[in-house]
N, C-alpha and C positions, 0 to 999 in steps of 0.2 A: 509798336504794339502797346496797346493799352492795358494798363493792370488793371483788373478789376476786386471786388473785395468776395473774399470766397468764405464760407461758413466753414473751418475746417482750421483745425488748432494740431499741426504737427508734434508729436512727442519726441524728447530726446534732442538727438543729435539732428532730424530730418529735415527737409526742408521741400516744401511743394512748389512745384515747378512746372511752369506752360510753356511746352515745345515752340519754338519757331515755325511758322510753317514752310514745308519742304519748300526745293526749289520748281519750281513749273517748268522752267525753259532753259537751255542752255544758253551759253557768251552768243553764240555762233544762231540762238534763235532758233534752234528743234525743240519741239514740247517734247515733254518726258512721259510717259506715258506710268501710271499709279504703280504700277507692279514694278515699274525701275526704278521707280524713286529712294532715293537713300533715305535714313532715320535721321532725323535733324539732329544734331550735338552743341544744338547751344538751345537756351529758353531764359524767361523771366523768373524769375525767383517771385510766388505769389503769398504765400507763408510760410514760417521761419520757427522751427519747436527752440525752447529754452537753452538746451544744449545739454551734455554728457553730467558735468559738473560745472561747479562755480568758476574753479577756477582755470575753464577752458572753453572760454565763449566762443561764441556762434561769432565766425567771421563774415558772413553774409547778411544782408538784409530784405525786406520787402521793395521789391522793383529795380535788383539788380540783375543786369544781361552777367550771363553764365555761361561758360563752353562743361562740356560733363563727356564722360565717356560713353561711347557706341551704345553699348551694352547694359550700360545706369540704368536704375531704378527698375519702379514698377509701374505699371500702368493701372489708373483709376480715373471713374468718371464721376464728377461730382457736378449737380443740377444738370445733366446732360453734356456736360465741358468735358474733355482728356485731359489731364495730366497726368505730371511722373512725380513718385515722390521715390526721394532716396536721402541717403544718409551725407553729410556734408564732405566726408571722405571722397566721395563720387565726384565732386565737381573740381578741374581743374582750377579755375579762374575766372576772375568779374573782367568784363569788357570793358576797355576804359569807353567813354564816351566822349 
């Protein structure tokens, strides 16, 4: 997935984030049909706010893969694009690559 660069300066602790897109098919090769498909729980990290205070930086960066929970964030469209933004708490862990 390609990051691209988005007009949009997170405050605080938050962090804006481009879902994955879901899965289409199963192992076994059945398409999945929209209304079953699951909410993706991992995305790219596309901006990254300051953080809380000084001295508790933002462990995250710009164009890192992230797992987050189910239920994270909020949903925002910015130039016509979905993302989620939530607060850096929400995200489990970076993906190693």
């Amino acid at each position: 997935m390609a990051t691209q660069k988005v007009k949009f300066s997170p405050t605080g602790d938050r962090v804006l984030v481009e879902p994955s897109a879901s899965e289409e098919k199963t192992s076994g090769g059945i398409f999945i049909p929209d209304t079953a498909k699951e909410k993706p729980q991992r995305g790219t990290v596309v901006a990254v706010g300051p953080g809380k205070k000084k001295d508790e930086p933002m462990t995250v960066k710009v164009g890192d893969e992230i797992f987050y929970g189910k239920y994270s964030g909020t949903e925002i469209s910015i130039s016509g694009k979905e993302y989620l933004i939530m607060r850096q708490d929400d995200i489990f862990g970076n993906i190693e690559k």
